[in-house]
C-alpha positions as CSV (number, residue, x, y, z in Angstrom):
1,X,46.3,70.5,101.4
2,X,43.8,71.4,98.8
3,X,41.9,69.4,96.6
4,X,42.6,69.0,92.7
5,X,39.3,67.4,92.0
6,X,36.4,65.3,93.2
7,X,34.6,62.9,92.3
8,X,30.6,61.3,93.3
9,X,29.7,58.4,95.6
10,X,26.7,56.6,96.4
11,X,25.5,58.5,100.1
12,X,24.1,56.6,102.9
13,X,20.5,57.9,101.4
14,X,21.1,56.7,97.5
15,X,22.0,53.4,99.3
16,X,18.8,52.8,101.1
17,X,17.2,53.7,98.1
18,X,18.7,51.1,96.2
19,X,18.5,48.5,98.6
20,X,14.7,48.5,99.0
21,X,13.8,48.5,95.4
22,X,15.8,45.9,95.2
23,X,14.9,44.0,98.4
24,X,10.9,44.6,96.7
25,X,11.5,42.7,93.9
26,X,12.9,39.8,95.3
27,X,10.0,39.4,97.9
28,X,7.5,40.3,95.3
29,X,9.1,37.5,93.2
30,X,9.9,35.0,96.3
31,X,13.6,35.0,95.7
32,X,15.5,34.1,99.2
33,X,18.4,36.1,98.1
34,X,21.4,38.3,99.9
35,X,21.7,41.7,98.3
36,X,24.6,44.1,98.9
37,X,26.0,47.4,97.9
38,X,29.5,48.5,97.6
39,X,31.3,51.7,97.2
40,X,33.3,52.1,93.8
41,X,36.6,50.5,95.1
42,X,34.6,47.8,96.4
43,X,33.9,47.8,99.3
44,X,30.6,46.8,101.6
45,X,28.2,49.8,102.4
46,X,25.6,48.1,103.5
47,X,23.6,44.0,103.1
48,X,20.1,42.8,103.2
49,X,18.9,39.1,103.4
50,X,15.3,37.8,102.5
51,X,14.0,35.8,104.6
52,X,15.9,31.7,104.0
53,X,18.4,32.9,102.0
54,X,21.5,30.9,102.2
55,X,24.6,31.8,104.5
56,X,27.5,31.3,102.0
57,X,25.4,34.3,99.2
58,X,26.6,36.8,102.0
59,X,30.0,36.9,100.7
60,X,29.3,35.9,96.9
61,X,27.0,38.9,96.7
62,X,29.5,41.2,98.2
63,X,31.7,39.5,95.6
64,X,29.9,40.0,92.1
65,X,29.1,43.7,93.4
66,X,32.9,44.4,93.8
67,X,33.4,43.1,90.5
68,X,30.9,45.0,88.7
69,X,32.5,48.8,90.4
70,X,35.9,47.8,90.0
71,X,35.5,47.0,86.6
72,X,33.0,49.4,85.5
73,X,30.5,47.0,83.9
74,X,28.2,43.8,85.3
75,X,29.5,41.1,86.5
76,X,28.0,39.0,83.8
77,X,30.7,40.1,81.4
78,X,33.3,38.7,83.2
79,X,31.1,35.4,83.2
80,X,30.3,35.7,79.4
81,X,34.3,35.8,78.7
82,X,35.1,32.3,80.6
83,X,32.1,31.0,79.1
84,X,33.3,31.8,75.9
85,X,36.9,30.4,76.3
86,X,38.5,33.2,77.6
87,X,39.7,31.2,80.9
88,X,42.0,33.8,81.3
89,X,39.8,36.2,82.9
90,X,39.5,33.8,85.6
91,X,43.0,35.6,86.7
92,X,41.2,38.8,87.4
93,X,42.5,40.3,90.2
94,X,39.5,41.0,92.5
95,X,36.5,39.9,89.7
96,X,34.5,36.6,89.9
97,X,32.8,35.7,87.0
98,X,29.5,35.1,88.6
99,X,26.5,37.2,87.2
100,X,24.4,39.3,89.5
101,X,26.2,42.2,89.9
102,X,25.4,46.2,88.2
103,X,26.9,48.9,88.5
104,X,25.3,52.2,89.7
105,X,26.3,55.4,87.6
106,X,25.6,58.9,88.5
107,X,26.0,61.2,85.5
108,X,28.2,58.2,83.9
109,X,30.6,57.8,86.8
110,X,30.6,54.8,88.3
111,X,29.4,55.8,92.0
112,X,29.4,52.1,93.3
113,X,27.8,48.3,92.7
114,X,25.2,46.2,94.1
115,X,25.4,42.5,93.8
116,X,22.6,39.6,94.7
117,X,23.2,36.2,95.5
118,X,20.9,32.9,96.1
119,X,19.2,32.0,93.1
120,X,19.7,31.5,89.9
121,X,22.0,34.0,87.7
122,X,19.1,35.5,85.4
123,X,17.0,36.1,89.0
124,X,20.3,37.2,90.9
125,X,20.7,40.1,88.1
126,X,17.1,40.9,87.6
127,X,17.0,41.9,91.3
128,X,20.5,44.3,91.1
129,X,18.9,45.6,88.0
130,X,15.7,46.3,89.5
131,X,17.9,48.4,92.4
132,X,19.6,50.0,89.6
133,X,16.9,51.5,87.7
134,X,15.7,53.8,91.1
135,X,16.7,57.1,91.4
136,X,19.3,57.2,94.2
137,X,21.3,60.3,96.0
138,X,24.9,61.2,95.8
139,X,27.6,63.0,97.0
140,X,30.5,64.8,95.9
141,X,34.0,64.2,97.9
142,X,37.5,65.6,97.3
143,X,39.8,63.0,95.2
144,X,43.2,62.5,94.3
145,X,44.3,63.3,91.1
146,X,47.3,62.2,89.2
147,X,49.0,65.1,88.9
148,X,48.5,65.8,93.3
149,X,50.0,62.5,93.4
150,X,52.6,62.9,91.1
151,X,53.9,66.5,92.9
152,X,53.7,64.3,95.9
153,X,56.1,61.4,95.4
154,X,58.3,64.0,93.4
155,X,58.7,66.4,96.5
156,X,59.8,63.5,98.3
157,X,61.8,62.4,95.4
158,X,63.7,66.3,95.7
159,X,64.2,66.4,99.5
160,X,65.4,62.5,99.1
161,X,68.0,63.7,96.6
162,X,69.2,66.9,98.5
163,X,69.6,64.5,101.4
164,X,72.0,61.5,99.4
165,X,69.4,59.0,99.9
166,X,67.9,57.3,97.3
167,X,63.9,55.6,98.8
168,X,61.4,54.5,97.0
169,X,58.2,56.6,97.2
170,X,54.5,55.5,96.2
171,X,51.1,57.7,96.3
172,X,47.9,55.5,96.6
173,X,44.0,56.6,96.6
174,X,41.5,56.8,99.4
175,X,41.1,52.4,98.5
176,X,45.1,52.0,98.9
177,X,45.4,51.5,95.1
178,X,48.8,52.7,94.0
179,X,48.5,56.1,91.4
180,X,52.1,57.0,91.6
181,X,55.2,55.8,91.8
182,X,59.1,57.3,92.4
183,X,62.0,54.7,91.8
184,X,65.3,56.1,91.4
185,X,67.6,53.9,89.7
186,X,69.8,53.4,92.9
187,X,66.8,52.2,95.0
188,X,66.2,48.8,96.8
189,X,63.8,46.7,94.9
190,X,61.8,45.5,98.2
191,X,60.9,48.8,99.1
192,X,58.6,49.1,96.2
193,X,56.2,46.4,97.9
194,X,57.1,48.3,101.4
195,X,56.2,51.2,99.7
196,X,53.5,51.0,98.8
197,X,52.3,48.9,102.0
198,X,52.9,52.0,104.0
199,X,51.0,54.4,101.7
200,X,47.9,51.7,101.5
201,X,48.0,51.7,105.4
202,X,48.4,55.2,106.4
203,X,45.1,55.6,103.5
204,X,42.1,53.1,104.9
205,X,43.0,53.4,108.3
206,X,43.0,57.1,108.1
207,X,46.6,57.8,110.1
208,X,50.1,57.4,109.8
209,X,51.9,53.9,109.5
210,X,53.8,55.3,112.8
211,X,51.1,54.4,115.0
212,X,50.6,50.8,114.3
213,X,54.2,50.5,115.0
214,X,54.1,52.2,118.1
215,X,51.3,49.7,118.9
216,X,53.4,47.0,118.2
217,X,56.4,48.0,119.7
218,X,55.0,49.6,122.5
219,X,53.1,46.0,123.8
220,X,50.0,45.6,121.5
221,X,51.6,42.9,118.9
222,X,47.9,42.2,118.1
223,X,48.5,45.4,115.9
224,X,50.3,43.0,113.9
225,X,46.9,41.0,112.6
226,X,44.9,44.3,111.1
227,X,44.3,43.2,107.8
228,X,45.9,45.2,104.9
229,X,48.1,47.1,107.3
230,X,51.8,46.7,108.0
231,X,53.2,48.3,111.3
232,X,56.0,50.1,110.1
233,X,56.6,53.9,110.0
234,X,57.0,56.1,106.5
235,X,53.5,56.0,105.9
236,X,51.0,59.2,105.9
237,X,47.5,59.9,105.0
238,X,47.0,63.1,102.7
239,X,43.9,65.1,103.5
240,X,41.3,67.4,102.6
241,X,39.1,69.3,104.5
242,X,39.4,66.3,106.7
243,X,38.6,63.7,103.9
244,X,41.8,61.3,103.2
245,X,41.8,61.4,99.6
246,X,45.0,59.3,99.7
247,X,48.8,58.4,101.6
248,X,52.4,58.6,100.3
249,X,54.5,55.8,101.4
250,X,58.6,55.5,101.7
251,X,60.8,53.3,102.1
252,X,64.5,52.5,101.7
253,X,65.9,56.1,102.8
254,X,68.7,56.0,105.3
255,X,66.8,55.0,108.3
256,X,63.2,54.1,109.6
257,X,63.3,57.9,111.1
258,X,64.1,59.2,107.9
259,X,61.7,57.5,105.6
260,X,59.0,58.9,107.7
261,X,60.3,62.5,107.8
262,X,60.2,62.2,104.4
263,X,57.0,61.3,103.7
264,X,55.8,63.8,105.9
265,X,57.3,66.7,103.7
266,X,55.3,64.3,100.7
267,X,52.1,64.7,102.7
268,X,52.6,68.4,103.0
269,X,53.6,69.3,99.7
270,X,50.6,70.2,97.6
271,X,50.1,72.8,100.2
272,X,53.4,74.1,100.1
273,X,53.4,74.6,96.5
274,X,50.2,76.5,96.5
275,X,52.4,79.0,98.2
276,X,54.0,82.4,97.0
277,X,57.6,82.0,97.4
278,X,59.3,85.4,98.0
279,X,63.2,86.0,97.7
280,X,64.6,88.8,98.5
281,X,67.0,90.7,95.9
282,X,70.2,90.1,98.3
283,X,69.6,86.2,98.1
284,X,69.2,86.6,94.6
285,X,72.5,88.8,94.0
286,X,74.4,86.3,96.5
287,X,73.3,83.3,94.3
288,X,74.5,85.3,90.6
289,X,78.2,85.2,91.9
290,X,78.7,81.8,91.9
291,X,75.4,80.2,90.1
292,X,73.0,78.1,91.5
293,X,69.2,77.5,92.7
294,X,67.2,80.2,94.0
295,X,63.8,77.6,94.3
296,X,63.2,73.6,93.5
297,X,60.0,72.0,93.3
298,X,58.7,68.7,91.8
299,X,56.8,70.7,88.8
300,X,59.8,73.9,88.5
301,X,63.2,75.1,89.0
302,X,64.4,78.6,89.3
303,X,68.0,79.2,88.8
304,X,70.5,82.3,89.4
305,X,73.2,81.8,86.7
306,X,76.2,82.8,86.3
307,X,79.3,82.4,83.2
308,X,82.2,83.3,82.5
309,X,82.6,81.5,79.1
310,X,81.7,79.3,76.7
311,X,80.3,76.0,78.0
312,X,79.3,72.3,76.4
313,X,76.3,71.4,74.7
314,X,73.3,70.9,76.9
315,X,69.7,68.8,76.3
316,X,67.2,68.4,78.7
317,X,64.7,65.6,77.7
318,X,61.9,66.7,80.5
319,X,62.6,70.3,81.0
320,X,62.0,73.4,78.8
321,X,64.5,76.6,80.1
322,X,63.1,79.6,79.8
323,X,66.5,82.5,80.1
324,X,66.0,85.8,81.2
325,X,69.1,87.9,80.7
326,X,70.0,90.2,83.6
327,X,73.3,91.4,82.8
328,X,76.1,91.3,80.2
329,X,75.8,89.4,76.2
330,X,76.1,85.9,75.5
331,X,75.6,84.2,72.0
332,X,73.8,80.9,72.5
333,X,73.3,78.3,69.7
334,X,70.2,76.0,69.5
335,X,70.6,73.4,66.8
336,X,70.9,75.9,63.6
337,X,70.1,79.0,65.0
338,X,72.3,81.8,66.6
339,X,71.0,84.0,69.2
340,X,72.6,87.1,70.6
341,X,71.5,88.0,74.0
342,X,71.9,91.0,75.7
343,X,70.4,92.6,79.4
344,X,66.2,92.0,79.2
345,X,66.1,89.9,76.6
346,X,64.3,86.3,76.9
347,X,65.5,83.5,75.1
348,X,63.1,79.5,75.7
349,X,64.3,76.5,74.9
350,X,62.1,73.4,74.8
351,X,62.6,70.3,75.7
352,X,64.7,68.1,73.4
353,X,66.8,71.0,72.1
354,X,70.2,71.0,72.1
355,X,71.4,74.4,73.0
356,X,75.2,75.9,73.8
357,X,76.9,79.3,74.8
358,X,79.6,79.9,72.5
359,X,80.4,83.4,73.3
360,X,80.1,85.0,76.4
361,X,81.1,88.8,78.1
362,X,81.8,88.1,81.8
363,X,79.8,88.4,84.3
364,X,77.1,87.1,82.3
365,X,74.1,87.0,85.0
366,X,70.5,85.1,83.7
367,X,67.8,83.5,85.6
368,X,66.9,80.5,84.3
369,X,63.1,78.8,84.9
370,X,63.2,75.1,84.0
371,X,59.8,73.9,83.7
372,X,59.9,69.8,83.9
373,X,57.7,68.6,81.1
């Protein structure tokens, strides 16, 4: 697979870094305080305690630091809303509004969060802030972008559809957050949670969902208390160089066998499209007698037509045909306009146009590239 993008973290260096002129304040100032930092998903790099700080700030400080790289701003935000009558934010998924925690930004990304905990909020901040303000390393890892995660659900979405099934398949990040999402109309509406429980496995325990299963199955039911997992098959990290940058999940195909062969072919498929795809000239002259696909992928089609007459009006709401003309003349009308075609000529149709042949010489022999918008 190859990688789309990257983005920065925080390294093990830029966290040390942090930690001390952080931890330096709070001794110089006498605070008994826990300090954390966390990566940008939110979760714990590395913790320091001064000495008599108090047991339960271990978890509050890893807390407010989560909260401030998850939501991109300081923890004291989310505190100002409540305390202004905004109760809602209380709902926040994964927040506390407890102030203490900054985020750390590297060329303004938000590279990860440190969070302190034990005294009082103004001192609880002023010791992140102080942590902060140093100059701290980074470094760059590959990511998953929308679009990789978007041709990866939609292979499995194509081989899915070739195959009569109709699963549900999700794409999540290196954290297990979900990015992308395939529902077909005819899917099961439980294996949207599944899902995405097997993509969010498969991604922080860096394998496929298979093996917990085989754990389970095969005498280890302890398998079945790892937190955030689920032992169930059709789950598969996506990779880069070795880094996961994410998993595809399925669920809800014909079988258990099935939903993990198909999110293997997901898990292969941004390097299969990075391919050349070569067809030879009898495949393609086989395919012009009767019409049909020469190549389908998530982002393109390629097909070998073939008429004999006039046909019905056609509109594609997501694909834009671009018509080369190989042999014979055809007159095709989009909305208003007439055009006549004859062997070379190159005739593209956007999206949202309504098009129809009216007037055809058989064999009429085109390839058509539809481009999904």
């Amino acid at each position: 697979m190859t990688a789309s993008r990257t983005r920065r973290i925080i390294d093990e260096a830029g966290v040390d870094s942090v930690l001390h002129a952080a931890e330096q304040h709070a001794r110089a100032k006498g605070y008994r305080v826990v300090i954390t930092v966390v990566d940008p998903a939110g979760n714990m790099l590395a913790l320091r305690r001064t000495p008599g700080a108090q047991v339960a700030s271990s978890t509050v400080a890893v807390d407010k630091a989560r909260t401030a790289a998850i939501f991109a701003r300081p923890s004291r935000d989310i505190e100002q809303q409540v305390s202004s009558g905004r109760l809602g934010a209380l709902a926040l998924h994964g927040a506390v509004a407890l102030t203490g925690g900054i985020p750390l930004r590297a060329e303004g990304e938000v590279v990860g969060a440190i969070g302190t905990s034990g005294e009082t909020p103004d001192q609880d901040e002023s010791v992140s802030l102080a942590g902060a303000a140093v100059s701290f390393t980074t470094t760059e890892v590959p990511a998953l972008s929308y679009e990789t995660a978007r041709r990866v659900a939609e292979t499995v979405g194509t081989a899915a559809t070739g195959r009569g099934v109709a699963p549900v398949a999700a794409v999540v990040d290196a954290e297990g957050h979900l990015v992308y999402l395939w529902r077909p109309d005819a899917a099961q509406v439980a294996s949207v949670g599944v899902a995405t429980d097997k993509a969010r496995t498969a991604a922080i325990y860096r394998r496929p969902s298979k093996d917990f299963e085989d754990q389970a199955a095969g005498g280890r039911p302890s398998a079945l208390h790892l937190a955030r997992a689920v032992p169930l098959q059709g789950g598969m990290p996506l990779l880069v160089d070795g880094h996961v940058i994410g998993a595809v999940g399925v669920s809800g195909a014909s079988s258990a066998d099935e939903d993990q062969e198909l999110a293997v072919l997901g898990a292969e498929a941004p390097s299969l499209h990075n391919a050349a795809t070569y067809i030879p000239r009898q495949k393609v002259h086989e395919q012009f007698r009767t019409g049909g696909l020469l190549l389908q992928t998530p982002g393109y089609k390629l097909d070998a037509g073939c008429r004999t007459g006039p046909g019905a009006v056609e509109l594609h709401d997501y694909e834009t045909d671009i018509m080369h003309v190989v042999h014979g003349r055809a007159t095709v009308v989009t909305g208003e306009d007439r055009h006549l075609l004859n062997e070379g000529d190159v005739l593209v149709i956007p999206s949202g146009v309504p098009h129809q042949f009216v007037d055809v010489t058989a064999p009429f022999f085109y390839l058509v590239t539809k481009v999904r918008s």
